[in-house]
C-alpha positions in Angstrom: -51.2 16.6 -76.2 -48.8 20.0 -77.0 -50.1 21.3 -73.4 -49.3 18.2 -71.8 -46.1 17.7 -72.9 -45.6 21.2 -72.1 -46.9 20.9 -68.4 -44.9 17.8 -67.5 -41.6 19.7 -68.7 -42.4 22.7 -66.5 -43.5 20.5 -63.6 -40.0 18.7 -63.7 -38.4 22.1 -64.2 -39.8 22.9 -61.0 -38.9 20.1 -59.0 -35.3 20.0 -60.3 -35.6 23.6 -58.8 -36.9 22.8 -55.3 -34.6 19.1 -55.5 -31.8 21.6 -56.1 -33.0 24.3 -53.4 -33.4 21.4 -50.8 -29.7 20.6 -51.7 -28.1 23.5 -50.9 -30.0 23.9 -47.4 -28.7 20.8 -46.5 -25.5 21.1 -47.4 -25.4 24.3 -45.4 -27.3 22.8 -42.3 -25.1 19.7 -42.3 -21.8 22.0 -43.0 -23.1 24.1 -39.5 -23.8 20.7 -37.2 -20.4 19.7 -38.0 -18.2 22.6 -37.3 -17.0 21.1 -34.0 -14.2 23.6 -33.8 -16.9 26.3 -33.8 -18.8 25.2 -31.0 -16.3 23.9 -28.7 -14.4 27.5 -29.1 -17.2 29.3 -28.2 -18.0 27.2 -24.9 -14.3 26.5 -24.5 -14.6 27.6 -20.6 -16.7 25.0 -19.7 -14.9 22.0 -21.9 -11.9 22.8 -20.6 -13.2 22.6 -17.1 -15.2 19.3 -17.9 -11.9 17.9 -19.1 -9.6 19.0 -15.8 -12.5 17.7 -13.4 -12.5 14.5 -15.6 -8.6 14.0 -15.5 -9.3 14.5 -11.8 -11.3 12.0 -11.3 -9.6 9.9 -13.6 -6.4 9.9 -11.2 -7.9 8.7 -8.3 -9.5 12.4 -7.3 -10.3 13.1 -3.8 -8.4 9.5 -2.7 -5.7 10.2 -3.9 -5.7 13.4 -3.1 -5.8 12.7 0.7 -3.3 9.8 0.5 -0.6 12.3 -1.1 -1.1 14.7 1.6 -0.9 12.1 4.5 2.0 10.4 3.4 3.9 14.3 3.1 1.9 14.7 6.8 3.3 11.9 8.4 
């Protein structure tokens, strides 16, 4: 019964162990997938390009573009 008791104690040791392990990998992982600053620095070239072309567009791109320069034209 002693050795038992004694085995179930150890087993629980060593899951509060790996439950506590698991833990801190996670809360590293998740602290990594959401450093948003972090990753947008480091490809800050290509969001910043995304983001003109997208303002573009959002103006009227090309169209209105061309209409500008034919109203100054004519």
């Amino acid at each position: 019964m002693a050795s038992t008791e004694q085995n179930l104690r150890r087993e629980i040791h060593d899951e509060r162990e790996q439950l506590a392990d698991a833990v801190d990998t996670l809360r590293t992982e998740l602290g990594e997938a959401t450093n948003i600053s972090g990753k947008l620095r480091s490809h800050l070239p290509v969001v910043t390009a995304g983001a003109l072309g997208l303002g573009f567009v959002a103006a009227g791109g090309i169209g209105a573009t061309a209409r500008l320069l034919m109203r100054r034209g004519g």
